[in-house]
N, C-alpha and C positions, 0 to 999 in steps of 0.2 A: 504494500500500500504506500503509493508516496504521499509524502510529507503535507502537502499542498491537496492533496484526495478529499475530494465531498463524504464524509463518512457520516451516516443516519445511525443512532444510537436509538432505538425504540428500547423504552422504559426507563429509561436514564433516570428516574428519582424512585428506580427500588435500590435494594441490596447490590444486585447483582448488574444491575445498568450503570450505576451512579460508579462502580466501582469501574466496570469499562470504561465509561467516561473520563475518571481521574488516569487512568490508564492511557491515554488516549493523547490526551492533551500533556501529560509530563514527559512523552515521548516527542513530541515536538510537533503534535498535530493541530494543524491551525485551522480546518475546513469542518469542526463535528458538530453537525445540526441535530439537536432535539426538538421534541415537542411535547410537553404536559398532555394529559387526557384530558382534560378541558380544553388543549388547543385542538386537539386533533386525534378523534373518536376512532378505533384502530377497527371497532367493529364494524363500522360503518362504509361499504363498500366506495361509495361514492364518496365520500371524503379520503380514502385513502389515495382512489386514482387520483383526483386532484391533486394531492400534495406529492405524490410521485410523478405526474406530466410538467408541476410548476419546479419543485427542487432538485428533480433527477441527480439523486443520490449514487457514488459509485461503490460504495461499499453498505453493506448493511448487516448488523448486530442485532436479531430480532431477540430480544429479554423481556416485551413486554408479554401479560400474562394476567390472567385470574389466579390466582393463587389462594391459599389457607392451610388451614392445622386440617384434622383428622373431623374435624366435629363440623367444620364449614365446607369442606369436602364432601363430607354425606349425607351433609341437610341441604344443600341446592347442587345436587346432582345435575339437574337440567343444566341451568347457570353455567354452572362449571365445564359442560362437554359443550354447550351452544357457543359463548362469547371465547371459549379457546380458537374454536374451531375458526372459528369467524375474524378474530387475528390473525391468526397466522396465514388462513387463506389469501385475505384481502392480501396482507404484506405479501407473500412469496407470487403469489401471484402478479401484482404489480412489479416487482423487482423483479418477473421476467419480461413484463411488459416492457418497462424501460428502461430494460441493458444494463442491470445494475451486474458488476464485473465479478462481485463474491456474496453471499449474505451467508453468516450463518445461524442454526436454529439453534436456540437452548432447548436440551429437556431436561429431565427429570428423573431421580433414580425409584421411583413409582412403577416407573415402564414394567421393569423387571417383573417375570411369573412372581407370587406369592413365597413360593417353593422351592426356586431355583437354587444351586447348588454353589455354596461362599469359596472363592471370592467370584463375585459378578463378573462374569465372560461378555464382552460383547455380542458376541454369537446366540447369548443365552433369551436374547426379545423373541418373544413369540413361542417360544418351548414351551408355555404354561400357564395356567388360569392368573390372573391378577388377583391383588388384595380387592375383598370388593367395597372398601369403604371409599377408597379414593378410585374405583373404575374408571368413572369418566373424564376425570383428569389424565390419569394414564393413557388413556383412549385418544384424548386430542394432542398427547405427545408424541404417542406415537405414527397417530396420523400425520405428522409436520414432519417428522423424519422420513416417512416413506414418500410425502410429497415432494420434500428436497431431493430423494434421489429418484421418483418419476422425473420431476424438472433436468434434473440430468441427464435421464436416460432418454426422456425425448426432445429436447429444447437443445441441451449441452450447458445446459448452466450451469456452472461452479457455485452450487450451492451446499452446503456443509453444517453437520447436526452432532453436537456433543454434550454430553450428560455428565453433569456434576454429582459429585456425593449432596451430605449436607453441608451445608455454608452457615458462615456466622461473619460476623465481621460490624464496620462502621454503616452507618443507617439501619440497624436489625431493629425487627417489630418486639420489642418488650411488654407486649399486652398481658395481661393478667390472665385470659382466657386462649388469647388466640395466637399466641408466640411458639416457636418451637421451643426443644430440650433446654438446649445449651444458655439460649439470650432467657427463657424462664426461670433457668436455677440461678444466673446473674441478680436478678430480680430478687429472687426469694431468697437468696444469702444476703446481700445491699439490705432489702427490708429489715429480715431478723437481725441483723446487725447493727443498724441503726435504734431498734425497737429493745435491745437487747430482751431478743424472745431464747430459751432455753436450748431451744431443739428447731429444728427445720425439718419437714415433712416431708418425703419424696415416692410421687405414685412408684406404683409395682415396686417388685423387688429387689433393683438394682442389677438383674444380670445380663437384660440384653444387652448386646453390644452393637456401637455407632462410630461409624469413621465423621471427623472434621474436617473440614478446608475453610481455611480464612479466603473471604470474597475476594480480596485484592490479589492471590494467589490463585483464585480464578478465572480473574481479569487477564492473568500474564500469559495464563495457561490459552484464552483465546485468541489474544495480541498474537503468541507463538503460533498456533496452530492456524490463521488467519495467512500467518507465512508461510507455509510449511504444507498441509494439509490440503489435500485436491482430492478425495476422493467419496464414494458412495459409503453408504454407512454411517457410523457412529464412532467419536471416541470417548471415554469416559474419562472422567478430569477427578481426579483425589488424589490422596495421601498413598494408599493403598495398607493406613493403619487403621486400627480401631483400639477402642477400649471400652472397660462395660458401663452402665449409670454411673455404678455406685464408684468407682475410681473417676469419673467424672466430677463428679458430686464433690469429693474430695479433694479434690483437683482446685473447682472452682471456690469452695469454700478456703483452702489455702490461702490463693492468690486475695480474695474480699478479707480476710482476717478475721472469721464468723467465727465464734469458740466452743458455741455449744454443741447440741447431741445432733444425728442424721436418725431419722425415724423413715424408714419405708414401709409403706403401705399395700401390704401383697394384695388386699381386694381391688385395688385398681389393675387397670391392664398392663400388660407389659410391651403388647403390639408386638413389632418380627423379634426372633432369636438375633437376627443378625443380616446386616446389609452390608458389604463390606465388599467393597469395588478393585477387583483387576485393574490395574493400568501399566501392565507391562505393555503398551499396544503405545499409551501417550510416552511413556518412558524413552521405547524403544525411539520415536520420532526424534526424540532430544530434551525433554522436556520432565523437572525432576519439583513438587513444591520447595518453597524459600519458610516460609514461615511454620515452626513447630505450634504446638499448640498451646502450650505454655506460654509463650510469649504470644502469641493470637487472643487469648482470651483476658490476657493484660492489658493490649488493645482497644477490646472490642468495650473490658471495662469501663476503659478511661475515655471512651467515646459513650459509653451511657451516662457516666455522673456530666460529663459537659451537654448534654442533651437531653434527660431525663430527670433532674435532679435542682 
């Protein structure tokens, strides 16, 4: 991508766009146009051709998305497979309209069978039933991947689809209900520590296990593969570590200075044994993460108490 390149950052004010963006621009790119969803409706067919005939964008970074936890996933199920769908169409489809030179898709590590055998194989989409609480999300992820490489395969478009573990990082949603793991347990060690409360409470039992990637380590990993990566498929973008809650738990309680007890609550769910992503495949391209977790989650602190606090 040169230096001077029109590049379209779609969702630039989540996690994982905002994080492209800083990416983008510290590399010395002067040309990256965004637009707010208030500016410019993705679901909306007819607004997208417009903004693609008037800014003919040459690269394109689709991150925008419906997104949620577990419990917004499988209360608007419709929502969730209609307005995916309807992103990504409009975008991919427009950026073949107007010669856009690369775009790639994000997805999601949902894709994955329910079942599927650790560590996650590229190869392994499509092998097996999904989780069915988030189906339909999974469902318009994996639509977008196979429409980037139909686009390929009959257009010739270089368009390219890569799935992240989970991410944490600066802008992460800290809601009380609708936050993931990692920015949730930030929260609830921050509160009880300030509250000086005795004990900290943590659903299920602590033993599934969850690989991390700090966002900005995701950001590189697309910047990279943006250079690099020409082909049909998928690559998956992580650590290729994991560890369980409860040394999570411990982890983040360390780094916050919380002193009292961890209390797990085996009647809540625990959700998968284990999600834990392959990436000898990004590995092998060149491509290794920078940031441990330890120092990621120091970070991603110090970016909630200047934003949340």
């Amino acid at each position: 991508m040169e230096k001077n390149a029109k590049i379209y950052v779609a969702g630039h004010r989540g996690m994982v766009g905002s994080a492209i963006y800083r990416k983008l621009i510290a590399t010395g790119y002067t040309n990256v146009i965004t637009r707010s969803s208030s500016e410019l409706d993705l679901r909306n067919q007819q607004d997208v051709i417009d903004f693609f005939e008037s800014e003919k964008p040459e690269y394109v970074f689709l991150a925008a998305a419906k997104v949620g936890g577990i419990v917004a996933n499988n209360t608007y199920r419709a929502d969730f497979l209609y307005e995916n769908l309807c992103i990504q169409n409009n975008v991919i489809q427009q950026a073949h309209k107007a010669g856009v030179k690369k775009l790639m898709f994000l997805g999601s590590s949902c894709i994955y069978p329910k079942l599927a055998p650790q560590p996650l194989k590229e190869e392994y989409l499509l092998t097996g039933l999904l989780e069915e609480t988030n189906e339909p999300y999974a469902i318009a992820k994996i639509a977008g991947i196979k429409m980037a490489d139909a686009y390929r395969a009959q257009y010739g478009c270089n368009f390219i689809s890569v799935m992240p573990t989970n991410l944490y990082g600066y802008n992460d949603n800290y809601h009380p209900q609708n936050s993931h793991v990692l920015p949730a347990l930030i929260r609830k060690f921050h509160e009880a520590k300030v509250n000086g409360s005795p004990e900290v409470t943590i659903w299920g039992s602590g033993s599934p296990m969850r690989e991390f990637l700090f966002a900005d380590d995701l950001a590189d990993a697309c910047y990279f593969l943006m250079q690099n990566f020409n082909e049909a498929g998928f690559v998956n973008i992580g650590t290729g570590h994991d560890l369980t809650i409860k040394d999570l738990a411990l982890l983040i309680k360390k780094i916050i200075g919380f002193e009292g007890a961890l209390i797990f609550d085996s009647s809540k769910p625990d959700g998968t044994p284990r999600k834990l992503m392959d990436v000898s495949k990004l590995n092998a391209l060149g491509w290794k993460h920078k940031i441990e977790l330890e120092e990621g989650i120091q970070l991603a602190y110090k970016d909630f108490l200047a934003k949340h606090i």
